[in-house]
C-alpha positions in Angstrom: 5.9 17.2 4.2 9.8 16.9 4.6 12.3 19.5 3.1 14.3 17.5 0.4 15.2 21.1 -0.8 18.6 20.5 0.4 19.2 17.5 -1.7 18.7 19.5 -4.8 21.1 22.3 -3.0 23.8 20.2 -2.4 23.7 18.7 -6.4 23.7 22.3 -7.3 19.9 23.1 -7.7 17.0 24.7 -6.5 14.3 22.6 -5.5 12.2 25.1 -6.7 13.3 24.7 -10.2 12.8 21.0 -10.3 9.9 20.7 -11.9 8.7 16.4 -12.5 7.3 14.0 -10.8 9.0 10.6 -10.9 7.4 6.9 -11.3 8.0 3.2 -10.9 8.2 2.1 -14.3 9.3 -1.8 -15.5 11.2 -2.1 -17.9 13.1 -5.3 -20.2 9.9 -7.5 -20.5 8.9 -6.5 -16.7 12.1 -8.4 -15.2 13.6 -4.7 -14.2 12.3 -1.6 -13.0 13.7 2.0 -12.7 12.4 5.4 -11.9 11.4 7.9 -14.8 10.9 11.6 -14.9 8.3 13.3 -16.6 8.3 17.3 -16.6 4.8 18.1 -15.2 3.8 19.7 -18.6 4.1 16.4 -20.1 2.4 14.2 -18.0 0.5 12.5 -20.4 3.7 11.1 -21.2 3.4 8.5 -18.6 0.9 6.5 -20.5 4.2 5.4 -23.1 5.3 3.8 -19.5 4.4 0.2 -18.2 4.2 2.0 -15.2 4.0 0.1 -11.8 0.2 0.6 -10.5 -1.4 1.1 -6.6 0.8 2.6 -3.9 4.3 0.5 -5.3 4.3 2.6 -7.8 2.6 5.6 -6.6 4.2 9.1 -8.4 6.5 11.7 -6.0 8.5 14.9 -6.5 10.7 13.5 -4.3 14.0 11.7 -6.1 15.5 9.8 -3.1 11.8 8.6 -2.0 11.4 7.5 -5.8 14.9 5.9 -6.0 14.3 3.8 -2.4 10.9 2.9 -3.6 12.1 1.4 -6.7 14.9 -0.7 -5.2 12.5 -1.9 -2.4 10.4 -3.2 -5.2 12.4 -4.5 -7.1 14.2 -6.7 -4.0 10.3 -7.8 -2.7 9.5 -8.6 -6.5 12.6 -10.4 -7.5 13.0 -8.1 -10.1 16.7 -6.0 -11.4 16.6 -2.7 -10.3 18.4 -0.2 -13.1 19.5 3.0 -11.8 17.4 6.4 -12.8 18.6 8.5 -15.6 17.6 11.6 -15.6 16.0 13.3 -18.7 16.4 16.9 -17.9 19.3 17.2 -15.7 22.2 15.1 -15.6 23.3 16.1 -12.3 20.5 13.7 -10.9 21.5 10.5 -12.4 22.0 7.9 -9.9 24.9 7.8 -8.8 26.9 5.1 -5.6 28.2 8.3 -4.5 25.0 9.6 -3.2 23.1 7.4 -0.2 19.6 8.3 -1.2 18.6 6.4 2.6 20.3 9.8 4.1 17.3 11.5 2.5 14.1 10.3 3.1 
């Protein structure tokens, strides 16, 4: 598997501590998608999620494979991409500043 520890370095974390996994999930009546995080404790959680299903939606611990994954999928589905908010650390909201493509 690829290092992406130095991702989380340069935002100021330790991949280590990062501790989700992040999914394909649509969103607004399935005419958007974005990525969620779910802390690996609470899983289960993903079942509140109309998650996307087979390998397009297939989970990572990997932000800028989730992020790409997403906007590929939404372009090949015709669907709006919204960018990923993070619910634990704010640091890892989407942002234009960061080209996710330099990462994967």
């Amino acid at each position: 598997m690829k290092d992406f520890s130095y991702f989380y370095k340069e935002l100021g974390l330790n991949f280590e501590d990062i501790e989700q996994d992040y999914f394909i999930a649509y969103i607004n009546d399935r005419k958007a998608v974005t990525v969620i995080d779910l802390s690996f404790c609470v899983n289960y959680e993903k079942d509140d999620w109309d998650v996307v299903e087979g390998d397009n939606g297939k989970n990572t611990t990997v932000l800028p494979e989730a992020i790409i994954n997403a906007r590929n999928f939404a372009k090949i589905n015709n669907l709006e991409y919204e960018p990923f908010e993070s619910r634990y650390h704010s640091c890892l909201n989407e942002s234009d500043d960061i080209k996710y493509e330099n990462y994967i």
